[in-house]
C-alpha positions in Angstrom: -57.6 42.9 69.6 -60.4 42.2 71.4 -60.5 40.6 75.1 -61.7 36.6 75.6 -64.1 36.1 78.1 -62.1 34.1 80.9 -64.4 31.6 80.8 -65.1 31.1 77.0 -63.7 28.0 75.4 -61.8 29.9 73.4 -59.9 31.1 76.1 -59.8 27.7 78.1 -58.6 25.7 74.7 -55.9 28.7 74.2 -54.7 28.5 78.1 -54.4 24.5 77.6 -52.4 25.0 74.6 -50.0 27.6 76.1 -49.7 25.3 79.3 -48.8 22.8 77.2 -46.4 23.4 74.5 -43.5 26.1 74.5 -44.3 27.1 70.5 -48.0 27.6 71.3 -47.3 29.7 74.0 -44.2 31.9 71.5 -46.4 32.1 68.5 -49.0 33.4 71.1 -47.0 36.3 72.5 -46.0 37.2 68.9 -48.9 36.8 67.1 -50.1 39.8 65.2 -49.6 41.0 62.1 -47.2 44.0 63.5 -45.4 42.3 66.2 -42.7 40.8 64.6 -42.2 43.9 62.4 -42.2 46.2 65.4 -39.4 44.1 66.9 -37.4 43.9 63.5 -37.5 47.7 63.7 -36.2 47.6 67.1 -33.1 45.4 66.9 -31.1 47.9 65.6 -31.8 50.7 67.5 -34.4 52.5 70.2 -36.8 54.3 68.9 -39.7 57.1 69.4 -43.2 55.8 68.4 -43.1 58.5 65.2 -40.3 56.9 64.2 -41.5 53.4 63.9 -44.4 54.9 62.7 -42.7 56.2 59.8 -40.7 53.1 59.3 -43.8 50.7 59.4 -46.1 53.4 56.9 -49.0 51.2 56.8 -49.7 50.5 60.4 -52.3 52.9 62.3 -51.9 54.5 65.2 -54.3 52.3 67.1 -52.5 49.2 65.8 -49.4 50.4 67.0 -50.3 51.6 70.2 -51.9 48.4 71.2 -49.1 45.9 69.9 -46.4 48.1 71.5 -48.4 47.8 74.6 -48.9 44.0 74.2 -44.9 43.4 73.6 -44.6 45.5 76.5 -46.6 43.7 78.4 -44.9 40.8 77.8 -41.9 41.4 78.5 -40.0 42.0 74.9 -39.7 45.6 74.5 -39.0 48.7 77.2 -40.5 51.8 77.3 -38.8 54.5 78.6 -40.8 57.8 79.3 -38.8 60.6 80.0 -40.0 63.9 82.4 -39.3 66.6 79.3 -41.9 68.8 77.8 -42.9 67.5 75.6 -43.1 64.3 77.2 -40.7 61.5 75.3 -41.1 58.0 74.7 -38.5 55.9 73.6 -38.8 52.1 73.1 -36.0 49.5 73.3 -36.0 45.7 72.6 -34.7 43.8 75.9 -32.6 40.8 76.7 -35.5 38.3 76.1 -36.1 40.0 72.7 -32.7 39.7 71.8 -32.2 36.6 71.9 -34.9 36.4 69.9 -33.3 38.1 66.7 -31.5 35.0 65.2 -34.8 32.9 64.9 -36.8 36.3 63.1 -33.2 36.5 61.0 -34.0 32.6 60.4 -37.8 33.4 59.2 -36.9 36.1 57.6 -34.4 33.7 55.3 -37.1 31.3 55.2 -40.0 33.4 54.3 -37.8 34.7 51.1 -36.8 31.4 50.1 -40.2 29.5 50.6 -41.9 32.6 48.5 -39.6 32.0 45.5 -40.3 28.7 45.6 -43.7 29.3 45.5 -43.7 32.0 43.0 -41.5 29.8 40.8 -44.0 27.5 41.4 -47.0 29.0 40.4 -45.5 30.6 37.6 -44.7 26.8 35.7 -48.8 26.7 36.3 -49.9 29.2 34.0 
């Protein structure tokens, strides 16, 4: 996850693109290998940072520090730090996200059917 220079044209082709289309702009606030699984994990409950680390096993620490910040960031999840000692962290999807769940549920659906198809596929190949 490294930063763009502001003024690369990387970042100016990106910025056109967001400006411009809705689904550009979508697929860039959840692109990432995590984020979707991240918010999957949250839909049906909050939960403490060990806990999605033990229900996403093969993320690191890094990776899931930086995408929660990054969702965060952008408005889709909550983080909620509470004054206890130890200090707890709690993370929540919010309204935007929400809304969000039928279209993942939708992927989700797709992404199972399209892989059969494609597994059925390659299998008649061999």
């Amino acid at each position: 996850m490294s930063k763009r220079k502001p003024t690369s044209t990387n970042a100016q082709n990106l910025k056109n693109l967001v400006d411009f289309c809705g689904a550009v702009y979508a697929i860039d606030v959840l692109g990432g290998r995590w984020k979707l699984v991240i918010l999957y994990k949250l839909e049906k409950r909050t939960m403490r940072f060990s806990e999605l680390k033990e229900h996403i096993p093969d993320i690191s620490d890094r990776m899931l520090t930086l995408h929660l910040q990054e969702l965060e960031k952008s408005g889709l999840i909550i983080r909620t730090v509470y004054a206890e000692i130890p200090p707890r962290v709690e993370y929540t999807l919010s309204e935007s996200a929400r809304k969000l769940a039928p279209i993942w549920q939708q992927l989700e659906e797709w992404g199972l059917q399209h892989r059969a198809v494609m597994e059925g596929a390659a299998a008649t190949q061999e």
